[in-house]
ZAMARGU-4260 file (C-alpha; in steps of 0.2 Angstrom, whole numbers, plus 5000, padded with zeros to 4 digits):
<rodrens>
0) 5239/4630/4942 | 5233/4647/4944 | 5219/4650/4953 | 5208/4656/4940 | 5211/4637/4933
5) 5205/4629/4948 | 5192/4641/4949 | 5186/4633/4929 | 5188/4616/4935 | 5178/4618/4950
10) 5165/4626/4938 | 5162/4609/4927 | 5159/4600/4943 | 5140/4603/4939 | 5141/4593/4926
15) 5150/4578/4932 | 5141/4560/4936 | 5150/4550/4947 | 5147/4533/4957 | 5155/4529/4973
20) 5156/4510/4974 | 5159/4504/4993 | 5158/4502/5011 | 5148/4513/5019 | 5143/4518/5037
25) 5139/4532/5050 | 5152/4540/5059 | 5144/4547/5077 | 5154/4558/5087 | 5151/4562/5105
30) 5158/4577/5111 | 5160/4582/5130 | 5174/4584/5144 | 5184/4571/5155 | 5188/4580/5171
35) 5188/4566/5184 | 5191/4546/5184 | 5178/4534/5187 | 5174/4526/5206 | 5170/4511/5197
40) 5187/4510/5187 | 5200/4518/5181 | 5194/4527/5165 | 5188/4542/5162 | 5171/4547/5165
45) 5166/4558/5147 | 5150/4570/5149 | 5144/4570/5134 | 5138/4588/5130 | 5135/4586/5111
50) 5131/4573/5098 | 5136/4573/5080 | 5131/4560/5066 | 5140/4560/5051 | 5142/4550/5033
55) 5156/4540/5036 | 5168/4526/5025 | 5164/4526/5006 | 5149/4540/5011 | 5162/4551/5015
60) 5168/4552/4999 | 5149/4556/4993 | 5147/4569/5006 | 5166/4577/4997 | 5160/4574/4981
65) 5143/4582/4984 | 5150/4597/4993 | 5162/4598/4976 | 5147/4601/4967 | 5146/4583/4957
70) 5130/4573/4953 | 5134/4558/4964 | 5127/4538/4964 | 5132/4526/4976 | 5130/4507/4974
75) 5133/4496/4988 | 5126/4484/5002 | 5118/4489/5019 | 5108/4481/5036 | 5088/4486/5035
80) 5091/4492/5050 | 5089/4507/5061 | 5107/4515/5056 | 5104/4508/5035 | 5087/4521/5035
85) 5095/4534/5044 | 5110/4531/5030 | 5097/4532/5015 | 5089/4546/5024 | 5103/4557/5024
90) 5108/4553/5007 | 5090/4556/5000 | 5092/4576/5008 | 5107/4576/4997 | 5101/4572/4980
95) 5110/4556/4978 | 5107/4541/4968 | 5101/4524/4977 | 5096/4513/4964 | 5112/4505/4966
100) 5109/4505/4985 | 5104/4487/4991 | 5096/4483/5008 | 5100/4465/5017 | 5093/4461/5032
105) 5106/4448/5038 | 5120/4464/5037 | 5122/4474/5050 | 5127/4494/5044 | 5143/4499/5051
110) 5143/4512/5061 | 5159/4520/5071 | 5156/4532/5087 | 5169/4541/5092 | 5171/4549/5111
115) 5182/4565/5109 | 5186/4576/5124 | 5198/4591/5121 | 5199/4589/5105 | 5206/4572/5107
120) 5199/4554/5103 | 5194/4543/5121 | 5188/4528/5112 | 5181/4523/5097 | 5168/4509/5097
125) 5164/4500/5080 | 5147/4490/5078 | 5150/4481/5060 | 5145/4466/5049 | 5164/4463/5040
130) 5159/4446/5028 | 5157/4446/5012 | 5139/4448/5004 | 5129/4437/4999 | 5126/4431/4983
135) 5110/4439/4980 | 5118/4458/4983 | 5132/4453/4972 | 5122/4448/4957 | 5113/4464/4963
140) 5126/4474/4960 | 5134/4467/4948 | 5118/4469/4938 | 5117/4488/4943 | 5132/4490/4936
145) 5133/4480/4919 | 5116/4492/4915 | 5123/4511/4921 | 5142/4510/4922 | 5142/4519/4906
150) 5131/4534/4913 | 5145/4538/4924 | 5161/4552/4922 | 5171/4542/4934 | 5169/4527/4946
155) 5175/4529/4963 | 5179/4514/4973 | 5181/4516/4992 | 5186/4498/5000 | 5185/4496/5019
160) 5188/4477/5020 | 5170/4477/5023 | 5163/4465/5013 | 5154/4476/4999 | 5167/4473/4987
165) 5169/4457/4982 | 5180/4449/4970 | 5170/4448/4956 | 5160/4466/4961 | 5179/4473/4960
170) 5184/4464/4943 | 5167/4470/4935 | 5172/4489/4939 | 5189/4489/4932 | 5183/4479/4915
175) 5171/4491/4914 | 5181/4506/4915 | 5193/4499/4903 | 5182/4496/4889 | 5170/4512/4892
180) 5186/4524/4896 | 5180/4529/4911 | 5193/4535/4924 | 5191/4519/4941 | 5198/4526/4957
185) 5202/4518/4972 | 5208/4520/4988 | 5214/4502/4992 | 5215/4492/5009 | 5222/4477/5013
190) 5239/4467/5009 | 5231/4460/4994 | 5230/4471/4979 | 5228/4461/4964 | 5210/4463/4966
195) 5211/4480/4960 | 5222/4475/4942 | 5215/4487/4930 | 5211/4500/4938 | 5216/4518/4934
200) 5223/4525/4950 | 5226/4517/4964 | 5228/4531/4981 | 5237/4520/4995 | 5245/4531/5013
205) 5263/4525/5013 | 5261/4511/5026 | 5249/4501/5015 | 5261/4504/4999 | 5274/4494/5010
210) 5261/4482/5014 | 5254/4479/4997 | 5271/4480/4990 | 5281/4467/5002 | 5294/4481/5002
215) 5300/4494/5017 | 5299/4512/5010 | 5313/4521/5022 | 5318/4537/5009 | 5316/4540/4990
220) 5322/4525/4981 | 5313/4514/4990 | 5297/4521/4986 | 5300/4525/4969 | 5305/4503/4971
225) 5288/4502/4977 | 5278/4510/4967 | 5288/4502/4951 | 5281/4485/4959 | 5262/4491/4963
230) 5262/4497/4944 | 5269/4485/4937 | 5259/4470/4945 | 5242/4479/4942 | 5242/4485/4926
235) 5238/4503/4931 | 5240/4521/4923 | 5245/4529/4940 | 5249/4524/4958 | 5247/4541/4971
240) 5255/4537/4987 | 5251/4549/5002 | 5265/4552/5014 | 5260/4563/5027 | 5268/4576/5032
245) 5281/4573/5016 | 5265/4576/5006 | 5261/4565/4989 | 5269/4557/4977 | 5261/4554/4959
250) 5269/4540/4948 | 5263/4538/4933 | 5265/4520/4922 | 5270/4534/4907 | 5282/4548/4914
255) 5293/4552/4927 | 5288/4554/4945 | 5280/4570/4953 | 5283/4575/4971 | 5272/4586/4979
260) 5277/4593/4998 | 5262/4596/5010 | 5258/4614/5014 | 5261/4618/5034 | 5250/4619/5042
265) 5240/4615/5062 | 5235/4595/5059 | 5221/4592/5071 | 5213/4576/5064 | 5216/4564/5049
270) 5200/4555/5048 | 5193/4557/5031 | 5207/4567/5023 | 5209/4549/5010 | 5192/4552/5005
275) 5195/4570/5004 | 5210/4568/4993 | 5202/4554/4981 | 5187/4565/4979 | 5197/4578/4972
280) 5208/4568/4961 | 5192/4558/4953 | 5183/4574/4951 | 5201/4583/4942 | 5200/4567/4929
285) 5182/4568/4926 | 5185/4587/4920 | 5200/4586/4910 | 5215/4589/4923 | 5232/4580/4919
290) 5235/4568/4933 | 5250/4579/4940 | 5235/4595/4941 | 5222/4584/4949 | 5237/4578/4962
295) 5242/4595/4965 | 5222/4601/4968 | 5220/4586/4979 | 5235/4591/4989 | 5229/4606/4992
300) 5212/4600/4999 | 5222/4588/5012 | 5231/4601/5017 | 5213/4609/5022 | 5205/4595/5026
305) 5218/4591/5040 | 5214/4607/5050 | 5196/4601/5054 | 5192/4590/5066 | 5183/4574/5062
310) 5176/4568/5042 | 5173/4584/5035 | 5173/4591/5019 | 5182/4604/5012 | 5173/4616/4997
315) 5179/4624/4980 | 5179/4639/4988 | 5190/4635/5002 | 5200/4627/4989 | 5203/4642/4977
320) 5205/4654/4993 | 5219/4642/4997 | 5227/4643/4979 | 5225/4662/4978 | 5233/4665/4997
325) 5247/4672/4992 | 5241/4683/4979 | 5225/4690/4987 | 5227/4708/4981 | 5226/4705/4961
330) 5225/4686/4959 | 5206/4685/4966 | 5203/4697/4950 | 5208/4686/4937 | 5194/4676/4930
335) 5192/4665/4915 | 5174/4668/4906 | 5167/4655/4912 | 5168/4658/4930 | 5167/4678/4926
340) 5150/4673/4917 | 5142/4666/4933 | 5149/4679/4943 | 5144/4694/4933 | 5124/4687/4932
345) 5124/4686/4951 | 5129/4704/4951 | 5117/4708/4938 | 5106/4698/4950 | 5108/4710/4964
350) 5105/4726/4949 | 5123/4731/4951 | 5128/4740/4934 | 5143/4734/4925 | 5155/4742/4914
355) 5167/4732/4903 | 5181/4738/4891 | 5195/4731/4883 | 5213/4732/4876 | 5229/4728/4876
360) 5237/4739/4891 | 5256/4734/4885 | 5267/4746/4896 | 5252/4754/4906 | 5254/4773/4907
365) 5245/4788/4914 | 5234/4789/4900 | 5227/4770/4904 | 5228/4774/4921 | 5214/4790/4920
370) 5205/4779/4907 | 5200/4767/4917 | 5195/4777/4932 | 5182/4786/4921 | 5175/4770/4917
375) 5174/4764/4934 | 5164/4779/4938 | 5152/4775/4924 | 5144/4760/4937 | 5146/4748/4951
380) 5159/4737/4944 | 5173/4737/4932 | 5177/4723/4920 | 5191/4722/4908 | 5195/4710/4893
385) 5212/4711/4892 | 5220/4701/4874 | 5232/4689/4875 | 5250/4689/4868 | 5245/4679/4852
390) 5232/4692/4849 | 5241/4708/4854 | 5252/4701/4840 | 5242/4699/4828 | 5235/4716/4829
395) 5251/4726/4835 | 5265/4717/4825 | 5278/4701/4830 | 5288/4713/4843 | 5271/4715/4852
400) 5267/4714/4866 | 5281/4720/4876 | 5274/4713/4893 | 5267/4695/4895 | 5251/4694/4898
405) 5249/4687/4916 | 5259/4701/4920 | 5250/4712/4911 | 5233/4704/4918 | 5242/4706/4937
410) 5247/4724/4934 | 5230/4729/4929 | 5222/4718/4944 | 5230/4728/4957 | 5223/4746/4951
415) 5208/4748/4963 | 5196/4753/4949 | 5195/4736/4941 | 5186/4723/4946 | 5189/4709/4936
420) 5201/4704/4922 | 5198/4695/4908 | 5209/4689/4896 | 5204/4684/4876 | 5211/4676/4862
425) 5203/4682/4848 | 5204/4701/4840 | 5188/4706/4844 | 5179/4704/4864 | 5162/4700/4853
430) 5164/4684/4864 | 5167/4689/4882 | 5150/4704/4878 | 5140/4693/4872 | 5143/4682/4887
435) 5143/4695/4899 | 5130/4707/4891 | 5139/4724/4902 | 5127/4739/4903 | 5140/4751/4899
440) 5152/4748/4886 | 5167/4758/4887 | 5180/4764/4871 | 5191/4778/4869 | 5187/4793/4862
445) 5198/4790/4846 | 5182/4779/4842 | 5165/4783/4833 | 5150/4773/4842 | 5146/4764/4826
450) 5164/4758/4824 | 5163/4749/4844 | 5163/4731/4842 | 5147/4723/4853 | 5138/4739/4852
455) 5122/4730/4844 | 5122/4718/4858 | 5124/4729/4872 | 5111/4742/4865 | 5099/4728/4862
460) 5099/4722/4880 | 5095/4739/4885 | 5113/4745/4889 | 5123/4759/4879 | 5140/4764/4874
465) 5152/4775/4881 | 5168/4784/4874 | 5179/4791/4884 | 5193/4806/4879 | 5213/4797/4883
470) 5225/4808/4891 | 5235/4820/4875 | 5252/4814/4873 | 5252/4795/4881 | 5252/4781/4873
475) 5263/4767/4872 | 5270/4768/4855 | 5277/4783/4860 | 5286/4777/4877 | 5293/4767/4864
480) 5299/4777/4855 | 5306/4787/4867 | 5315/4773/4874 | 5321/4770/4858 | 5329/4788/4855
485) 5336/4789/4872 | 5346/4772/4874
</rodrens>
C-alpha cells in the first residue's frame, strides 16, 4: 500500500464502532534504579522514582483502538473494587462504551505491576481472580450482546484465560458474527481452540500455534501444516500467525499464504504489541482492507509498537510516517481527496490561501515548470489535480498518457512549488473544487475566465480566477513530435 491509502483508511476510522470483548485489567509500572543488593537478602533493592498506571489485557486493545481513532464499547466482567473504578474511570475519560461493562463483587480486577530498572523488567507481580464468571455476569453478557451485536463494525475478542469468556459468552460472538457479517477477531490463548470455531480471524504468536495445533513449527512447511490444521478444525476465514522477528504470516481458508518480514528495527519491549497488531487488523476489515492490506498495516504498527517500552499505543500518524519513510521528499505530497479535504480546511483554518490547478503534466517541460511557479506565487500553498491515466485517455487519445500516473504524480511532488497532489478520474476537477473550495483558481492563458471549469463555485465562496500566460513554444505534443522526427 501507498501511503496515501493508509492515510484513507486511517481516515474512516471515525466512523468505525467496535466492541472489545474480554479480559481486562491495569497494568502498573514502577520505574526506578537498582544500584545495591539488599542486607536483608539477596535481591535487588529498586528505588522507585516514578509510577505509571496503564490500561492493560483486553483494555489495551481499547486504548489501540481509541488512539486509531475508532468509536470503541467494551463488554466484560470486573471486581467492585478499588482498581475496577479506577478501570471505569479511565475508560469514561476516553469516551468509551460501558453498558456492556458488569461489576461483581466476588471478582477481584486483575491488575499486573511491573518493577523496571534500566530499562529492564525486575518482577512482575499479578493480583487476579482467574475463575470463570458467574452465572449471573454470563447471562449478563450474553444479554448485552444478543441486543447490540449488530450495532457494531467489528467484534474484537481479547482472551487472557481469565474467566470473562466463557464457553457459551465465546460461542454467542462468533454465531453472531456469522449471521450479521460482522468481521470477529481474536487473539487466542490456551491449548484449546475449538472454543473460538467460527470466528473470522484467529491472531495466535507462533508458540501458541504449536500449542493449539499439537504440531512443532521448526521452518515453513511446518507451519503452513499448522495453520492447515487450525483452519481446518475451526471453520475460519483466516488464521495470522505472528513470528517475531521472521514477522507474520496470513493464511487464508481461500488463497495462497502471504509472508510478510518484520521491519529492523531496536526491540525494547514486547508487552502489548498483540493487542497492537489485532487493533490494526480489526480496524483494516471494518474499513474495507483485504485481509493481506490489513496484515501488512498491522505489521507495520508492530514494528512500531516494539520500539516503546511497555503497553503502548502507536497512532495513524506514526503509522503513515512509517509507510512514507522511504519516500519522504514527494510521497508526503500525494493525498487522496478525502485526506486532502481535511487537510486543506485546517489550513483554511489557520487563513492560509490556497491555489489549485490542474492537468495532465505528461512529459513535464519548462513550460509547466514556470506555470506552476507562478501559481505558487499566487498564495500560501499550492494544490494540484493531476488526471489519471484513464482520464488523460480519454481526453488526449488511446497513446495517452505517455507517463503513468504515479510517476507523473511523484515527478510533480518533488518540484518545490507544489504542495499537494491530487489525482482524479473524471474529465473535469468540478469534484476535487468543490471539495476543496481553493481561493485562487489557476488555468493557462490559452483559456477565457468563462470557459474555466469550477469558476462559479470558487467565485461564489468569495475566491476568483486566475489565467496564467505558458511559456511560447513548449508543450508536450510538440516534444513528441519532435522525438518522432528525430528517431
Amino acid at each position: 500500500m501507498e501511503r496515501r491509502e493508509v492515510e484513507s483508511f486511517f481516515e474512516k476510522a471515525a466512523s468505525v464502532r467496535a466492541l472489545v470483548i474480554g479480559d481486562l485489567m491495569l497494568d502498573e509500572y514502577l520505574w526506578g534504579k537498582a544500584e545495591r543488593i539488599s542486607p536483608e537478602a539477596p535481591v535487588q533493592v529498586v528505588e522507585v522514582t516514578r509510577e505509571d498506571l496503564r490500561l492493560g489485557g483486553a483494555g489495551n486493545v481499547v486504548h489501540n483502538l481509541v488512539a486509531l481513532g475508532c468509536q470503541v464499547s467494551v463488554c466484560s466482567v470486573i471486581g467492585s473494587d478499588e482498581n475496577g473504578f479506577m478501570l471505569r474511570k479511565a475508560f469514561e475519560a476516553k469516551g468509551i462504551g460501558l453498558e456492556g461493562l458488569l461489576d461483581d463483587p466476588s471478582r477481584r480486577t486483575s491488575k499486573k505491576t511491573r518493577v523496571i530498572a534500566a530499562n529492564q523488567q525486575i518482577v512482575r507481580i499479578d493480583r487476579e481472580t482467574k475463575s470463570a464468571v458467574g452465572a449471573a455476569c454470563e447471562k449478563g453478557m450474553l444479554d448485552y450482546l444478543s441486543a447490540n451485536c449488530g450495532n457494531f463494525d467489528v467484534i474484537v475478542v481479547s482472551d487472557y484465560l481469565k474467566g470473562v469468556l466463557t464457553g457459551p459468552v465465546l460461542s454467542a460472538v462468533c454465531q453472531a458474527g456469522r449471521d450479521l457479517g460482522i468481521p470477529v477477531v481474536v487473539d487466542p490463548k490456551g491449548s484449546d481452540y475449538t472454543k473460538y470455531r467460527g470466528a473470522t480471524l484467529l491472531t495466535p504468536n507462533r508458540k501458541e500455534a504449536e500449542i493449539a495445533s499439537g504440531m512443532a513449527i521448526t521452518d515453513l512447511d511446518s507451519l503452513e501444516s499448522a495453520a492447515a490444521t487450525l483452519l481446518g478444525n475451526l471453520g475460519l476465514d483466516a488464521l495470522l500467525i505472528t513470528r517475531s522477528e521472521a514477522g507474520m504470516s496470513l493464511f487464508p481458508a481461500q488463497g495462497g499464504a502471504v509472508h510478510i518480514p518484520t521491519v529492523a528495527r531496536e526491540v525494547f519491549d514486547v508487552t502489548g504489541a498483540g493487542d497492537t497488531v489485532i487493533s490494526v487488523l480489526s480496524l483494516g476489515l471494518a474499513c474495507g482492507l483485504t485481509l493481506a492490506e490489513a496484515a501488512w498495516v498491522a505489521n507495520v504498527a508492530a514494528g512500531i509498537a516494539v520500539g516503546k517500552l511497555g503497553t503502548s499505543t502507536v497512532s495513524p500518524e506514526e503509522i503513515v510516517a512509517e509507510v512514507g519513510h522511504g519516500m519522504k521528499d514527494s510521497d508526503s505530497k500525494i493525498k487522496n481527496l478525502d485526506v486532502l479535504a481535511h487537510v486543506i480546511e485546517k489550513e483554511h483554518a489557520r487563513g492560509k490561501k490556497v491555489v489549485f490547478t490542474n492537468g495532465c503534466f505528461d512529459l513535464l517541460h519548462v513550460g509547466h515548470v514556470k506555470y506552476l511557479q507562478k501559481a505558487r506565487q499566487l498564495g500560501d500553498l499550492l494544490v494540484v489535480g493531476l488526471n489519471t491515466d484513464a482520464s488523460v485517455k480519454r481526453l488526449k487519445g488511446e497513446t495517452r498518457p505517455l507517463i503513468e500516473e504515479s510517476e507523473r504524480a511523484h515527478i510533480l511532488a518533488a518540484l518545490d512549488c507544489i504542495d499537494y497532489v491530487v489525482l482524479f478520474d473524471e474529465d473535469t476537477p468540478l469534484t476535487l473544487i468543490r471539495a476543496l473550495t481553493p481561493d485562487i483558481l489557476v488555468k493557462g492563458g490559452d483559456y477565457s475566465v468563462d470557459e474555466v471549469v469550477g469558476r462559479e463555485v470558487v467565485e461564489a465562496a468569495g475566491g476568483r480566477v486566475e489565467l496564467i500566460q505558458f511559456v511560447d513554444g513548449r508543450s508536450t505534443s510538440r516534444i513528441i513530435e519532435k522525438i518522432l522526427a528525430s528517431y
